[in-house]
C-alpha positions as a printed Julia matrix, in Angstrom:
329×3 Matrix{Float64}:
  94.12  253.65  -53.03
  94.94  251.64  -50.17
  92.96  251.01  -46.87
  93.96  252.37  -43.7
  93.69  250.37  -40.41
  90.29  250.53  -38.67
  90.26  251.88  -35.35
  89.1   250.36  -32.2
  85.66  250.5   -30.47
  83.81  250.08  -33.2
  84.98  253.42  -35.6
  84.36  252.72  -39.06
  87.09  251.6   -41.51
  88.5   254.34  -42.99
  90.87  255.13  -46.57
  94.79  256.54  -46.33
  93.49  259.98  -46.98
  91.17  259.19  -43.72
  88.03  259.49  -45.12
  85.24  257.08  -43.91
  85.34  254.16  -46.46
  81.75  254.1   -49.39
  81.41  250.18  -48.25
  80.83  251.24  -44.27
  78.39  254.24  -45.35
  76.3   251.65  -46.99
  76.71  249.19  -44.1
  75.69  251.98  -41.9
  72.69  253.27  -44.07
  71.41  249.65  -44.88
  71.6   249.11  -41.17
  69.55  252.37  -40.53
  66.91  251.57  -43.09
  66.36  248.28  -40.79
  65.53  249.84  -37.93
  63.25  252.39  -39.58
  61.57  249.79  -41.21
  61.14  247.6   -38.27
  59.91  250.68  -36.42
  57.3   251.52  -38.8
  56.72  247.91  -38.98
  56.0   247.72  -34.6
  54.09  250.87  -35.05
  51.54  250.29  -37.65
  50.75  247.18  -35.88
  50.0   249.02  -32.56
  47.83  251.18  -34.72
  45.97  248.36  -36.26
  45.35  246.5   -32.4
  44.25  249.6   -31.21
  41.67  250.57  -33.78
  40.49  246.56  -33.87
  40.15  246.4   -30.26
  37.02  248.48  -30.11
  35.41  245.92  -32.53
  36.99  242.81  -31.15
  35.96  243.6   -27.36
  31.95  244.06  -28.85
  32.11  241.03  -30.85
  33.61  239.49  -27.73
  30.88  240.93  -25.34
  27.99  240.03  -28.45
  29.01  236.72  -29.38
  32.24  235.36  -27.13
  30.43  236.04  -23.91
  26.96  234.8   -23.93
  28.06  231.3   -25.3
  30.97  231.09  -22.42
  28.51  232.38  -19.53
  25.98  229.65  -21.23
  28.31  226.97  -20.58
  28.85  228.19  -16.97
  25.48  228.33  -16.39
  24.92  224.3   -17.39
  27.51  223.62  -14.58
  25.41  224.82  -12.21
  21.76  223.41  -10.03
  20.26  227.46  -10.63
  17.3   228.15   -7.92
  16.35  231.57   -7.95
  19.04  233.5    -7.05
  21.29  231.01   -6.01
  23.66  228.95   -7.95
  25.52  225.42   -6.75
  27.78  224.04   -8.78
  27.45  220.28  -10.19
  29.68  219.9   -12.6
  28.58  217.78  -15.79
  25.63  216.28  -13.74
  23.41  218.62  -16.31
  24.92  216.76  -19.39
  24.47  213.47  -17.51
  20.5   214.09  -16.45
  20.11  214.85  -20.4
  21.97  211.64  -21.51
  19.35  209.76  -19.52
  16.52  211.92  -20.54
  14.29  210.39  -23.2
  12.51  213.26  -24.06
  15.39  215.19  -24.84
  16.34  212.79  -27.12
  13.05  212.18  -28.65
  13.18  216.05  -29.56
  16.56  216.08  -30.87
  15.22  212.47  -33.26
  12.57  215.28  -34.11
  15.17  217.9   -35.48
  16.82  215.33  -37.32
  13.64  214.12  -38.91
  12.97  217.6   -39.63
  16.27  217.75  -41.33
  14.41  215.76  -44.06
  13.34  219.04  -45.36
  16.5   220.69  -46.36
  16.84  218.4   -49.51
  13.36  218.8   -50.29
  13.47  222.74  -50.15
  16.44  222.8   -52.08
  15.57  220.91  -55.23
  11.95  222.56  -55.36
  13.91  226.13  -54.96
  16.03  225.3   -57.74
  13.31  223.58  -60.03
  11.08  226.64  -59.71
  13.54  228.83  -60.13
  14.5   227.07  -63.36
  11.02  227.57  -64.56
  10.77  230.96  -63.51
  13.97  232.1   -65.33
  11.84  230.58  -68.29
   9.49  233.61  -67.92
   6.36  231.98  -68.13
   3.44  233.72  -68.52
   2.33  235.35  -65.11
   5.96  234.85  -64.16
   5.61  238.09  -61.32
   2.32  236.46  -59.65
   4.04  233.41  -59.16
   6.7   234.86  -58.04
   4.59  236.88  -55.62
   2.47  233.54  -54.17
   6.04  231.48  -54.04
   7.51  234.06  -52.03
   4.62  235.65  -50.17
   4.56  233.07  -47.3
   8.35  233.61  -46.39
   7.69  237.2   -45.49
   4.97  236.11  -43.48
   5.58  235.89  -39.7
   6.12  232.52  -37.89
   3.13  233.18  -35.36
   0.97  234.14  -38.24
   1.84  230.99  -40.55
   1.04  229.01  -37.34
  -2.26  230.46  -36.56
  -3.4   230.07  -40.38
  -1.72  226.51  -40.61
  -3.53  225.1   -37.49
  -7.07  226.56  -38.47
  -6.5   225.2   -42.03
  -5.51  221.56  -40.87
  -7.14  220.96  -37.63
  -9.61  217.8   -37.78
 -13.04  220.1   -39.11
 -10.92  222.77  -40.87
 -10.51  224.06  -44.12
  -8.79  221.54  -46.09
 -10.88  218.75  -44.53
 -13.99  220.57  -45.17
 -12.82  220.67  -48.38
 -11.79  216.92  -49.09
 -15.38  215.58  -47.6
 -17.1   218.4   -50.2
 -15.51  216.57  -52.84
 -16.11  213.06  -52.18
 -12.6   212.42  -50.43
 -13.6   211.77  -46.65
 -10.87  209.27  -46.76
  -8.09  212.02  -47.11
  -9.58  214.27  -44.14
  -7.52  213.26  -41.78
  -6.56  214.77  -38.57
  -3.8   216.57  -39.7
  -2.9   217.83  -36.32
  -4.27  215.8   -33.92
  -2.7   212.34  -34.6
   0.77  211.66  -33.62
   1.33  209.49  -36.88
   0.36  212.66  -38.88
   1.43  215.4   -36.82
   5.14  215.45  -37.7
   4.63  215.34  -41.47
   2.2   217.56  -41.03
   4.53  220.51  -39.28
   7.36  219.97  -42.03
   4.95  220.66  -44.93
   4.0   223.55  -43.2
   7.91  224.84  -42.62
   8.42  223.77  -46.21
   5.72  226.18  -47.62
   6.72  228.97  -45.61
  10.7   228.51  -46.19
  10.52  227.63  -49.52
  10.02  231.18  -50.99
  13.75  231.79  -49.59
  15.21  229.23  -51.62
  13.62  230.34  -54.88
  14.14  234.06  -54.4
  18.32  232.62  -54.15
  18.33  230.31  -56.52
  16.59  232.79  -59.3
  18.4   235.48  -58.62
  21.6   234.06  -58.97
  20.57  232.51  -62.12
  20.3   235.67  -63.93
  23.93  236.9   -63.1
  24.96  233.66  -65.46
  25.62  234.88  -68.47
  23.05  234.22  -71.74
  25.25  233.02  -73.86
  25.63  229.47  -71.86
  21.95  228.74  -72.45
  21.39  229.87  -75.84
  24.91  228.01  -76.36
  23.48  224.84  -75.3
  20.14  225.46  -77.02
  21.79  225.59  -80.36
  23.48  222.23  -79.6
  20.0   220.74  -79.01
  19.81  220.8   -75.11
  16.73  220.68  -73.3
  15.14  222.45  -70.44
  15.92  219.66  -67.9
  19.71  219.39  -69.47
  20.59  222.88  -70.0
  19.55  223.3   -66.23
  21.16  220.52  -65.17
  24.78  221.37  -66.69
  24.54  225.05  -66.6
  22.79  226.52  -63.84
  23.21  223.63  -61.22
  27.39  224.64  -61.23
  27.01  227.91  -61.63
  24.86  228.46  -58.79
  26.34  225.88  -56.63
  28.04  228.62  -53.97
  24.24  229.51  -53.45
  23.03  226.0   -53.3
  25.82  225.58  -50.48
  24.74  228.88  -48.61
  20.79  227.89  -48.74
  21.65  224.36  -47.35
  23.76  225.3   -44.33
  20.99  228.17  -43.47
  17.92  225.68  -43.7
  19.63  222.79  -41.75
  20.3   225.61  -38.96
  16.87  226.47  -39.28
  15.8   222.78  -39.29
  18.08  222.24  -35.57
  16.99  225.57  -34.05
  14.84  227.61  -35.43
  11.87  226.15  -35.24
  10.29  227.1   -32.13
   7.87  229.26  -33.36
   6.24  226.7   -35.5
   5.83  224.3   -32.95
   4.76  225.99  -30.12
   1.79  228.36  -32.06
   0.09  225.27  -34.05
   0.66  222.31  -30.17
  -0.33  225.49  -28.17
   3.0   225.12  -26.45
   2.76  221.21  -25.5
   4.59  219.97  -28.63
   1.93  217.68  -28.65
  -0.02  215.62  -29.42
   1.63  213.48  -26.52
   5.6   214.52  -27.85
   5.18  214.5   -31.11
   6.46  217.43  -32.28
   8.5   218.4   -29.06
  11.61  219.63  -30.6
  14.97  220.85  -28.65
  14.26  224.73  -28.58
  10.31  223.57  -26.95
  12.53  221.56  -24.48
  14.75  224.28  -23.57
  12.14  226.67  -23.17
   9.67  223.97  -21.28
  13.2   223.41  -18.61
  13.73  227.34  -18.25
  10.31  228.28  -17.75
   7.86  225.2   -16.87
   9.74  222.95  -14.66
  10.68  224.83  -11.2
  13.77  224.58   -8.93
  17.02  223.36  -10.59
  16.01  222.82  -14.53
  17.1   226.06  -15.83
  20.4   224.85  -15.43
  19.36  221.73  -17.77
  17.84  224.19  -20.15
  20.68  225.99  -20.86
  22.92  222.19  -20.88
  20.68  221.38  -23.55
  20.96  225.01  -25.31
  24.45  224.64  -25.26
  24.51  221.2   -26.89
  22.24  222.37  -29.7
  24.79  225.32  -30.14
  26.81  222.72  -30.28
  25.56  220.8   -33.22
  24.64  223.65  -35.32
  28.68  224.84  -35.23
  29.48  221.22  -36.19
  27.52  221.77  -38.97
  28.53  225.13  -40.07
  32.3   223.78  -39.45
  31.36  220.57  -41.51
  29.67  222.65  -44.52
  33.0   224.95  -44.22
  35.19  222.31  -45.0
  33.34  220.6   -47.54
  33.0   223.47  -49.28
  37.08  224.45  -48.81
  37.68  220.91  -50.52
  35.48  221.6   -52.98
  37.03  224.86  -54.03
């Protein structure tokens, strides 16, 4: 059958017997299948922004917001009411301030703790999955002091360590007088002193982790590696160290957070608020709130400079931790 002429402005090609030609009705329909597509395509997007937006616009308003309006606020001399703006001349005043970095040296020193917590989490966990006898009291005393509030652990902490308390009175009962030291009342001692104390409260955390991700590896690894002769320390060490190490990750990135800015509490219940004795324990959440609240006309705009720098250094760590991990994977 031969093909007839197609007509102007735009008609479709048709046969001799003029019928419209089976080539331009697929054209036609592929073409229309396009634009239904890219309709459906336009409108399921709308659909999706519109049900997001609700939940975008709180996260905004929860998370977006405060840190923005945080880093207004440290461009600005604050007095009462009133706010000039300075610029970085906030920044600057901490760059000179040596007590703002003497509490940030503190956080880092602090940070000390994060490798300790983590192999004691993992090494009592390993013992625990053992199920020694008395397994659920330990469990209960290893774990006990992380549901324990902050204030409280202070209060017991500084009666149990101050320079006639518990543990001294104990030592000199014994014949140790040379041990009772003055746990909190000596700058040499002071430090140490506040990081065994965050390590025995925190330190529940890790092990509750660590063990309970240990039983979700399967059996058969350890009784595997017991048949080829493995010991505790190995088949821990090869086995549950990899298998857990998503966890390990997770527990690490938490405590150094903790380490940089969460540990306000601590400090301020067992120095009474001085993050003494002299500065030294002062940390960067003591200085922030000392700025804010202690130091009159003009610092609150320092405090929340310095607030924003330690927000700062805890998302470089998060975003460092991130990316190790990514490579990792």
């Amino acid at each position: 059958m031969a093909r007839g002429e197609s007509g102007g402005g735009g008609e479709l090609p048709r046969l001799a017997t003029g019928a419209v030609a089976p080539q331009a009705l697929r054209a036609v329909g592929r073409g229309g299948a396009r634009a239904r597509s890219r309709a459906l395509f336009v409108r399921f997007h709308i659909l999706l922004l519109v049900w997001l937006l609700p939940g975008v616009a709180a996260l905004g308003f929860t998370y977006v917001y405060p840190v923005a309006n945080l880093f207004w606020l440290s461009l600005h001399r604050i007095s009462g009411y009133r706010r000039t703006y300075v610029g970085l001349r906030n920044y600057e005043y901490l760059l000179r301030d040596e007590q703002f970095w003497e509490a940030l040296r503190h956080n880092i020193q602090l940070l000390a703790c994060v490798p300790i917590l983590t192999v004691a989490s993992i090494a009592l966990a390993a013992l625990l999955y053992e199920r020694p006898w008395g397994a659920r009291a330990y469990q209960t005393l290893i774990f006990l002091p992380y549901v324990l509030a902050v204030p409280a652990v202070g209060v017991i902490a500084a009666r149990f360590l101050e320079l006639n308390g518990t543990v001294n009175t104990v030592l000199r009962a014994i014949g140790l007088d040379f041990a009772a030291l003055d746990w909190l009342g000596s700058p040499r001692y002071a430090l140490l002193t506040l990081m065994g104390v965050i390590i025995w409260k925190e330190l529940g955390f890790g092990v509750v982790l660590m063990f309970t991700r240990m039983l979700s590896v399967s059996a058969d690894l350890y009784e595997a590696a017991m048949l080829d002769g493995a010991g505790w320390f190995e088949r821990h060490r090869t086995i549950s160290v990899p298998q857990i190490r998503d966890v390990i990750l997770f527990y690490i990135i938490i405590e150094g957070i903790t380490m940089l800015s969460w540990v306000f509490g601590y400090v301020y219940i067992i120095s009474n608020g001085t993050g003494g004795p002299g500065t030294s324990t002062m940390v960067t959440e003591l200085y922030i709130y000392r700025k804010a609240f202690g130091y009159g006309t003009g610092a609150l705009g320092i405090a929340a400079a310095a607030a924003f720098a330690l927000f700062l250094a805890c998302l470089a760590l998060m975003v460092a931790s991130a990316v190790r991990g990514a490579k990792e994977e």
